[in-house]
C-alpha positions, 0 to 999 in steps of 0.5 A, a space after each residue: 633336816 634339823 637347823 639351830 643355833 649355837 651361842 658361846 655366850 661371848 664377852 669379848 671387847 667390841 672391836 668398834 668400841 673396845 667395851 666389854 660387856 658384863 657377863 650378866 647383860 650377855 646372859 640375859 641376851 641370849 636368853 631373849 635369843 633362844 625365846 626368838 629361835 623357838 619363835 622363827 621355828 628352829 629345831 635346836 639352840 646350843 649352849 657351850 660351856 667355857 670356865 673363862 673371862 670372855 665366855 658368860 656360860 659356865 653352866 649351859 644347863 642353867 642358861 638354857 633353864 632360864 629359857 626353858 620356861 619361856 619355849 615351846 618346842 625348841 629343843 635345848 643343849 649343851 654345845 659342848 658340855 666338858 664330860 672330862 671334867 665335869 661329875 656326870 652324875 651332876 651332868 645327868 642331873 642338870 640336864 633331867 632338870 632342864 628336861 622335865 622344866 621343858 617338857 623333854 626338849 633338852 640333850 647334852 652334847 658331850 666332849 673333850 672341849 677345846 679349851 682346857 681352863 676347867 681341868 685345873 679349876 675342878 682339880 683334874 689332870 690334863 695327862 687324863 684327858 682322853 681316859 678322863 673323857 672315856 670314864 665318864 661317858 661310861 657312867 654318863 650312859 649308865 645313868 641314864 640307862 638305869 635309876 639305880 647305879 653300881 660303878 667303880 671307875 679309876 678318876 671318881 669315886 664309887 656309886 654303889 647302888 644309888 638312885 640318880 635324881 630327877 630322871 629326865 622326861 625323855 628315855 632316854 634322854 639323848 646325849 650326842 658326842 661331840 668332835 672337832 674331826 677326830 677318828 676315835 671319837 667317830 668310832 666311839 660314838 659309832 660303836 656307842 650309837 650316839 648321834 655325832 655332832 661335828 665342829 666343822 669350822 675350817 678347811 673344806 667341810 667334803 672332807 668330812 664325809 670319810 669321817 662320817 663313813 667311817 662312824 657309820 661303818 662303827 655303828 653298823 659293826 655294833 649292830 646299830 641301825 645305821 638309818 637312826 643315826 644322827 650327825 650334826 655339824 656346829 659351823 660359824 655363819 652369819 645371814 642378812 639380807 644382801 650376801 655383801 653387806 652381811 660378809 662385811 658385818 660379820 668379818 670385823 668380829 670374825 678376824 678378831 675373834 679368830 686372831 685372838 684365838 691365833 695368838 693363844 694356839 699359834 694359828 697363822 694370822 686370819 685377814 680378809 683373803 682368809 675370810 673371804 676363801 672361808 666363805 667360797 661355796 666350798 668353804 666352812 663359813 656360811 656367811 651370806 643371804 638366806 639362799 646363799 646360805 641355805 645352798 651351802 647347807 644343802 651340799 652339806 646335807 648331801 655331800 657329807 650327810 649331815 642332818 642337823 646344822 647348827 650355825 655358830 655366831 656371833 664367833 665374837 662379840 656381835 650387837 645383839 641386834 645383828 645377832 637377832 636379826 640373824 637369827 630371824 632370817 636363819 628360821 624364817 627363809 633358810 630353814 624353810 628353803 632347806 627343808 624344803 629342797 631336802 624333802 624332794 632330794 630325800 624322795 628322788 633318792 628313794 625312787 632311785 
């Protein structure tokens, strides 16, 4: 059981203070975040790319560079990486980069994204979307399966039996898909065999535990080996020392957050009652103390077979103080709590 991080990179407006903060000061704090996810002993830190004013990480590839250096063991990736409309020769290249920088630590979660900013700054069509995606999975994977490439797609020009430069540490370097719940998307990377990662930041997470069948039964109709697969769940949380204190420290930023993001896609209004449904034991927000939270992500790992978590905070603008405090307690006593009480539930199952 694999337990991360993943960071959008926020600037949006402090909700005690109304200051922004610059989109370089933000950088370089998620940098000093990721050095302490290796350091607190967490598998994976995830980036998301977004092409607007109140995210800083445009290139998840180059941030995660920066941090490259700096880390040992932690592994590296974009949470998501916006496949539509981004060259996947340039993705595959980013990210071979970031692999040899690591020492073959990085991956690359592909997918549609849920922001749609970067389909008319790369000169995209939004009526492509979906075939857009399709096309450039197909050469993505391509790359990676050969040094030398001959493709013809409908949205990219030609490659005719051109080398794709640096090739990764890794073969193959792993590329996961990622999706907010989608049914094509699990059968997509089912019949691919990629590794799914879920966005699963609402509702009930049990309800995901059909889609997941569902991939599996993919996968196995491909041929792939069901035992190999990965799936992974992206989830917004917080962790302090007192399960109380930490839901009233995360829940100014939450509602804000999510009401600004209400008001763009019509979501009925986010409160307290909202929150605190949210972060029931069968509720999609794992806010609490480490064993509160670790709880929640064992029924996870059992219920709906995730097997690696990635926790998403801040989900708005946090200080970077509470943030790295989180962050410590994720490593330190959830991670470990989780592993642990796995590892028996893995070999009980096993002896039936």
């Amino acid at each position: 059981m694999e337990i991360g991080i993943t960071s959008f990179v926020e600037t949006k407006p402090d909700v005690q203070t109304g200051e922004v903060m610059s989109h370089a000061q933000r950088l370089r704090e998620v940098v000093e975040e990721i050095v302490l996810a290796d350091q607190v002993g967490l598998d994976v830190f995830g980036i998301g790319e977004h092409h607007r004013k109140d995210y800083a990480a445009s290139s998840p590839a180059l941030v995660l560079s920066a941090a490259a250096s700096q880390t040992k063991r932690i592994r590296l990736t974009s949470a998501v990486t916006v496949l539509s409309s981004a060259d996947p020769v340039r993705v595959f290249q980013d990210f071979a980069t970031l692999d040899g920088i690591s020492n073959g630590r990085a991956e690359i979660i592909a997918g549609r994204g849920s922001f749609i900013e970067s389909f008319p700054l790369f000169g995209y069509d939004l009526n492509d979307y979906d075939e857009l995606f399709k096309e450039h999975l197909e050469l993505l994977l391509k790359i990676r399966e050969s040094e030398k490439v001959t493709w013809k797609g409908r949205h990219r020009p030609a490659i005719n039996n051109l080398g794709v430069y640096p090739r990764p540490v890794q073969n193959p370097l792993p590329i996961w898909v990622g999706s907010g719940g989608r049914q094509e998307s699990a059968i997509r990377a089912g019949l691919l065999g990629l590794p799914l990662m879920l966005a699963i930041i609402g509702g009930s997470p049990m309800q995901f535990e059909p889609l997941v069948q569902l991939y599996k039964k993919a996968a196995a109709h491909a041929g792939h080996d069901e035992s190999r697969l990965k799936v992974g769940s992206h989830s917004i949380g917080f962790v302090g020392e007192n399960t109380e204190r930490a839901a009233d420290t995360f829940f100014p930023s939450t509602m804000a957050g999510m009401n600004r993001l209400g008001k763009e896609r019509g979501w009925a209004h986010y409160d307290r009652s909202s929150y605190d449904t949210a972060r029931s034991f069968e509720g999609a927000l794992y806010v609490g103390d480490p064993e509160t939270v670790a709880q929640k992500i064992i029924h996870l790992r059992k219920n709906v077979g995730v097997t690696r978590f990635m926790l998403y905070v801040p989900l708005s603008t946090m200080p970077h103080a509470q943030v790295m405090r989180a962050i410590e307690l994720l490593g330190t006593e959830v991670a470990p709590r989780v592993r642990e009480e796995i590892t028996k539930w893995e070999a009980e199952t096993e002896k039936g």
